[in-house]
N, C-alpha and C positions, 0 to 999 in steps of 0.2 A: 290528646298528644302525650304528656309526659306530666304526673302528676306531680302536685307541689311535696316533695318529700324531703325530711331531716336527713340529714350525711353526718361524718364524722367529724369533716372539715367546719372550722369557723375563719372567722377575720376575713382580710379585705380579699375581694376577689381577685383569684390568680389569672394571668392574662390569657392563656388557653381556653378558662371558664368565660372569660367574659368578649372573646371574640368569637365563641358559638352562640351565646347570648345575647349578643347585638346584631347577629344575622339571624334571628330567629325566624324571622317572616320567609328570608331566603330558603332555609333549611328547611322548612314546611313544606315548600310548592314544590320545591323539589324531589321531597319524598313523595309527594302525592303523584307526582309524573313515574316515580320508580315502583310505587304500590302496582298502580296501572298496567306495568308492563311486565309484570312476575307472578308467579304460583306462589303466593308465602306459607311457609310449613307454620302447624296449624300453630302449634307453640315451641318456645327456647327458652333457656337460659343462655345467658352470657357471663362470664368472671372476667371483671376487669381491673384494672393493675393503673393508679394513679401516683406517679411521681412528683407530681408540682407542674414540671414544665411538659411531660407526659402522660398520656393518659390512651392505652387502650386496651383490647380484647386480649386474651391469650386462652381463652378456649371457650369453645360454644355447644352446647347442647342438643340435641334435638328431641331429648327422651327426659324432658326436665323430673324432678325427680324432690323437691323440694317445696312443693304447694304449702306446705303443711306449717314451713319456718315464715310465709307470709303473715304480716300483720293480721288479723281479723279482719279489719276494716278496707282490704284491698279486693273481699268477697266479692259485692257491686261489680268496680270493675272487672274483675275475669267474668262473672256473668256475661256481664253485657259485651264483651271481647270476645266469649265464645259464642255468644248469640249473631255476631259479625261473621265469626268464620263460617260456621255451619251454614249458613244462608246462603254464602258465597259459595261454601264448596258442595254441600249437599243439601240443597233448602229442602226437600221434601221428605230429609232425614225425621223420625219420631223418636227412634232405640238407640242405643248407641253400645257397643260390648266393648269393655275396657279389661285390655290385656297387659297384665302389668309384668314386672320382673318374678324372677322364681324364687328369689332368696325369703320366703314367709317367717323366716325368723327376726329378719331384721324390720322389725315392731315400729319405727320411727320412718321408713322408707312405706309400711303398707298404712301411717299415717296421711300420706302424701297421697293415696292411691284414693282412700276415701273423700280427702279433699278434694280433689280433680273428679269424683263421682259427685260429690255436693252442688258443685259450679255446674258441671253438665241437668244436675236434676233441677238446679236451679233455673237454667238458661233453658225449661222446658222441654227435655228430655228423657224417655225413661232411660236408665242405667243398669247395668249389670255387670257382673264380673266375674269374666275368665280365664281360668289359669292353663300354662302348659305342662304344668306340670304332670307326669305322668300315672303317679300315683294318687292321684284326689281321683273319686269313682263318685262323689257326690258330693252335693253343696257340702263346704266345710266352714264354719265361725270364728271368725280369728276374732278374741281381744285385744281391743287397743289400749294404748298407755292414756288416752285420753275418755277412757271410759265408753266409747261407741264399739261396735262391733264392723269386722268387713267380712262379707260371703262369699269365697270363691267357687266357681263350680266349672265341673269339667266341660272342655268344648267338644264339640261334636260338627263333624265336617260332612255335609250332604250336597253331592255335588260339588257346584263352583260355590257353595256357599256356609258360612260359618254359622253355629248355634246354639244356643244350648236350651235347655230343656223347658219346650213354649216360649220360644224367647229368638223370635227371626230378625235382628237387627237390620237395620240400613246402613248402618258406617262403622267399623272395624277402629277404633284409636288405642295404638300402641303409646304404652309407656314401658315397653321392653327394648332397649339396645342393640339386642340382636349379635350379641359378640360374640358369641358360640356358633354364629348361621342363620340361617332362615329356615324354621322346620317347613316340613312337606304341609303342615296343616293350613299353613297360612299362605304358600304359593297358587297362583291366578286363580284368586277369587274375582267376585262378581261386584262385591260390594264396592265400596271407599274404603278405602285404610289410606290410616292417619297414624302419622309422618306415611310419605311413602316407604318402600322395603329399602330401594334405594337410601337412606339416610338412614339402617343400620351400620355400626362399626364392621359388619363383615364384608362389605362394598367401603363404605366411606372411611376417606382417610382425611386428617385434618392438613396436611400438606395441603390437598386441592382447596380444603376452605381459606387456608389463607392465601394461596393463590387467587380466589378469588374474591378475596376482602381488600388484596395487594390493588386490586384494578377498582372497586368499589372507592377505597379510600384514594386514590390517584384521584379521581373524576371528583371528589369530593370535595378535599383540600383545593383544585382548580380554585372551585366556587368560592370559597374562603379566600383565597389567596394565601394560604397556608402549607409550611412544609409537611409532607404528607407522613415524615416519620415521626410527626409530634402525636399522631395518634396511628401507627401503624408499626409492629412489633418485625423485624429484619428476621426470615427464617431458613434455612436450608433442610435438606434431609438426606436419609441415609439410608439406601433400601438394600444393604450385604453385610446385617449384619448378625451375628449368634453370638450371644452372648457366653453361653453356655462354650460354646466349641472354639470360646474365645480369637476368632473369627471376626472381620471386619474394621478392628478399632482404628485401623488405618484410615479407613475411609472416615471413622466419625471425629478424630480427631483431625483433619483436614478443615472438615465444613466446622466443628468448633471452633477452630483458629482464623476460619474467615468471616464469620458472623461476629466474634471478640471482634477484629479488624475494622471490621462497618461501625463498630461500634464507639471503638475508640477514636475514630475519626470524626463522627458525630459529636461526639462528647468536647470532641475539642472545638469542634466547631460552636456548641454552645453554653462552652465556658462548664462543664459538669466535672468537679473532683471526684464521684466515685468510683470504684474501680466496678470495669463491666463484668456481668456474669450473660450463660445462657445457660436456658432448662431443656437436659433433652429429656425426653417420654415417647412413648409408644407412639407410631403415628393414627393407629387407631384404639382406642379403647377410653375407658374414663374410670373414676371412682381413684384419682388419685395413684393408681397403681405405675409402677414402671417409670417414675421420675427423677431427676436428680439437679444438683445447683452443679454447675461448670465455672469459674474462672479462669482454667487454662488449660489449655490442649492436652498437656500433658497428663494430667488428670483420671482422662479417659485411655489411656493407656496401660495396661497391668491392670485393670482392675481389679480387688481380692474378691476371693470367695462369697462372702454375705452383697457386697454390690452388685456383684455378677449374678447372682440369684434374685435381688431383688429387682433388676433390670428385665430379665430374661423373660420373664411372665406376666402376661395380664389380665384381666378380669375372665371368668370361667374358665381359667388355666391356658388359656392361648398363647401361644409361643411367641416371643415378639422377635420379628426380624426386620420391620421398617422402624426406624424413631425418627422423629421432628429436631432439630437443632434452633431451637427461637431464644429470640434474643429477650435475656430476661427484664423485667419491667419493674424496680423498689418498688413499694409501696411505704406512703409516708402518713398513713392513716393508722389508727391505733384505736380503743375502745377500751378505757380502764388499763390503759400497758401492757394491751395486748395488741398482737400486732392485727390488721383484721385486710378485708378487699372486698371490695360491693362485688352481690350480684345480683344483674338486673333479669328480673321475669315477664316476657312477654307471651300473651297469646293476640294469632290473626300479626298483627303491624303494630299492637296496641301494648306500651309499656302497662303493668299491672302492677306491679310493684318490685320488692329489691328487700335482702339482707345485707347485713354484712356475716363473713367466715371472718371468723376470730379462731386463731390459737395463741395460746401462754407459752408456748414452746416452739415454737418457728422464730425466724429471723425475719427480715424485711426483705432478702434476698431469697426465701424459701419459698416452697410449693404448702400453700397451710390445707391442699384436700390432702387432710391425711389425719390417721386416727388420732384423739386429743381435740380435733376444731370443735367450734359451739356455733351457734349462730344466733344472733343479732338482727331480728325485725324491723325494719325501719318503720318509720311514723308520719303520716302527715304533717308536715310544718305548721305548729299551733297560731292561732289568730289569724297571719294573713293568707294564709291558701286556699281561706274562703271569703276575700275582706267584707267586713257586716260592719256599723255605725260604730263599730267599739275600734275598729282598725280606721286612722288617718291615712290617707292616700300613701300619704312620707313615709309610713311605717310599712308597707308591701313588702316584704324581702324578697331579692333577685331568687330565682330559683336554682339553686346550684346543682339539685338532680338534675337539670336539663340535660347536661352537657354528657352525664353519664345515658341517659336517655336515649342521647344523639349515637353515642358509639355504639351502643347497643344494637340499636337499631340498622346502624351499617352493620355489622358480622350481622344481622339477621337477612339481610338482603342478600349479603357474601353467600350465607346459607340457600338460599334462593337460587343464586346463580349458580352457585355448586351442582344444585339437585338439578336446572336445568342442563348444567352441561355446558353451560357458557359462562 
C-alpha cells in the first residue's frame, strides 16, 4: 500500500489526515475495485501542495524523471512494483530498451536514467539504453556525478520494430516527454511502449488530467463524506493565447478572476484569512518552465517584456498558446526555513517512495520547480514502521504518509482515465 515514511510535518494530527486514516480499510477496497478496472501507466510522479486544511495534486508526471533523489532504501520496492507491472503488461518481456530525454548534459537527470535501468535489471531484466539523439553513431559513456558510468547507443528501426545493436527488446520504456513530438522512429511499432505515446506532452494536456481527477476526486470524497475541494485544486483554461503577439490576455484574465472568485468563496466558507492566488503555466509541458503566481486579474494584463518571454516558451522551445489557470495550493511545510512540497513516486499502483523540493528562495505561494530547488529524500519512519519487541504496541505512530499516498494515488487513476479517454 503506502509505506510508513517520515514528512515534514509533526504534532497532533490535522483533521483531513486523520479522516483518510480512519477509513483506511474503505480507501483500500476501493482502490482495489479501481486497479481492476483501468490500464495504469507504468509509473508517475505526483507534486502535492499541503495546506493544513488542504491537500492536493497540482501536477503529475508520466515521464518521472527523479529516481535518483529516492532514498536508497526505497530500491526493494520499485523492484518488486516493477516486477507487478511488467507481468501485467508484458509478462513474457526479458529486454527492455530504455529511451530517455536528449539533454546528456544535465549529469543529475542521466542519474535518474541509470537508476530506473538498476530497478529494471534488478526486477530481472536485461537493459539497455537508447538515445534519439541524432548524432551518437555508437555506444557513448557518460560519467556520472555518482561515480558509475551510463551507455547510450544509437537506435536502429527494422521494420515495425525498434533496436540496437544485438539487442531485439520486447517492451520499449520511455522516460522521454515527448514535447518536441513523436519522432517517426518510435511511431507503430510492434512492441509495448511504456507510458503509451499518447501521454507525451505533444498529445496530452494537463487541463484533461484534471478534468479527469475533477470526476476521480468527486466519486471519492462521496466515499469519505468529504468536500471534494479539500483535496481537489479549482482550474480553468485558456487556449487563445500569444504571449509574444500579446494576444489573448483577455481571455486569461477572465478565467483568473473566476477561479480567484471560487476561491474566495471557499475560503469564506472555511474561515481561511489568506489572500488567494492562482498558477497559470503551460498546459502542456513540465520542468517548471512557463509559470507564474497570479493574485489578481489584473496582473495578467500588460505584461512586460522579461514576463512575456518567460511565459511564451516551453520546454524544447515550443510555443505556448494553451495555459492552465489552477487555483494555487500554500504549502505550510518547510525543511530547515525552506520552503519545500512532497513528491510522491509510484510505479504499476504502488507508492515507492517521495522527496521533498526544497528552495531557499521561493515563497509558500510560488512554483519551487525552478532553478535554485534541492531535494530532500524522505526516510522510513524509525522504530515503528516495522514494530519489533523494542516498539510497545502504544508507541506505533499513525502514518501520516498515508494521506499523501491516498492523493497520489487518485491523479494516478486521473492519469488512467485520462489516457483511457474517459
Amino acid at each position: 500500500m503506502v509505506p510508513h515514511l517520515t514528512t515534514a510535518l509533526n504534532g497532533p494530527l490535522l483533521d483531513l489526515e486523520q479522516r483518510i486514516l480512519s477509513a483506511q480499510p474503505v480507501i483500500e477496497h476501493w482502490f482495489r475495485s479501481q486497479w481492476q478496472e483501468r490500464t495504469i501507466p507504468f509509473y508517475a510522479s505526483v507534486d502535492l501542495r499541503n495546506c493544513g486544511f488542504k491537500l492536493a495534486p497540482v501536477d503529475t508526471n508520466l515521464f518521472p524523471g527523479g529516481f535518483n533523489n529516492l532514498n536508497p532504501d526505497f530500491l526493494p520496492l520499485c523492484v518488486q512494483a516493477a516486477q507487478s507491472a511488467i507481468e501485467k503488461i508484458c509478462p513474457e518481456a526479458r529486454g527492455v530498451l530504455l529511451i530517455p530525454e536528449n539533454h546528456t548534459r544535465n549529469l543529475h537527470y542521466l542519474e535518474n536514467v541509470a537508476q530506473i535501468a538498476l530497478i529494471l535489471k534488478q526486477a530481472g531484466l536485461m537493459v539497455r539504453v537508447g538515445s534519439l539523439l541524432p548524432d551518437i553513431a555508437g555506444p557513448v559513456a557518460l560519467g556520472l556525478p555518482g561515480g558509475g558510468t551510463l551507455t547510450l547507443e544509437p537506435l536502429q528501426r527494422m521494420g515495425n520494430r525498434l533496436k540496437l545493436e544485438n539487442f531485439d527488446p520486447c517492451v520499449v520504456l520511455l522516460n522521454n516527454d515527448l514535447s518536441a513530438g513523436v519522432p517517426d522512429i518510435l511511431q507503430n511499432l510492434e512492441q509495448t511502449v511504456l507510458p503509451p505515446l499518447a501521454a507525451g506532452w505533444a498529445t496530452r494536456r494537463k487541463s484533461h488530467h484534471f478534468g479527469a481527477y475533477d470526476h476521480i476526486a468527486t466519486e471519492f470524497s462521496a466515499l469519505l463524506g468529504i468536500d471534494p475541494w479539500l483535496i481537489n485544486p479549482c482550474f480553468a483554461t485558456c487556449g487563445e493565447i500569444d504571449f509574444l503577439a500579446r494576444t489573448g490576455e483577455e481571455c486569461l484574465a477572465v478565467q483568473v478572476d473566476a477561479i480567484l472568485g471560487k476561491m474566495r468563496a471557499k475560503y469564506a466558507e472555511y474561515g481561511v484569512k489568506d489572500a488567494p492566488f492562482v498558477i497559470v503555466k503551460a498546459d502542456a509541458g513540465t520542468y517548471g518552465m512557463g509559470v507564474m503566481t497570479v493574485k489578481d486579474a489584473a496582473e495578467v494584463r500588460g505584461l512586460n517584456r522579461k514576463q512575456r518571454n518567460k511565459m511564451a516558451v516551453g520546454k524544447e522551445g515550443v510555443r505556448v498558446h494553451e495555459v492552465l489557470v489552477q487555483e494555487g495550493v500554500y504549502t505550510f511545510e518547510s525543511i530547515r526555513d525552506a520552503v519545500a512540497e512532497p513528491v510522491v513516486y509510484m510505479v504499476d499502483h504502488f507508492v515507492v517512495g517521495g522527496f521533498y523540493r526544497v528552495h531557499t528562495e521561493r515563497g509558500v505561494d510560488e512554483n519551487l520547480n525552478a532553478p535554485g530547488m534541492r531535494f530532500v529524500p524522505q526516510a522510513f519512519e524509525s522504530c515503528c514502521a516495522f514494530p519489533s519487541r523494542d516498539c510497545a504496541p502504544g508507541d506505533i505512530m499513525p502514518n501520516r504518509f498515508y494521506a499523501y499516498g491516498v492523493v497520489a494515488r487518485l491523479a494516478l487513476l486521473a492519469a488512467a482515465a485520462e489516457l483511457e479517454g474517459r
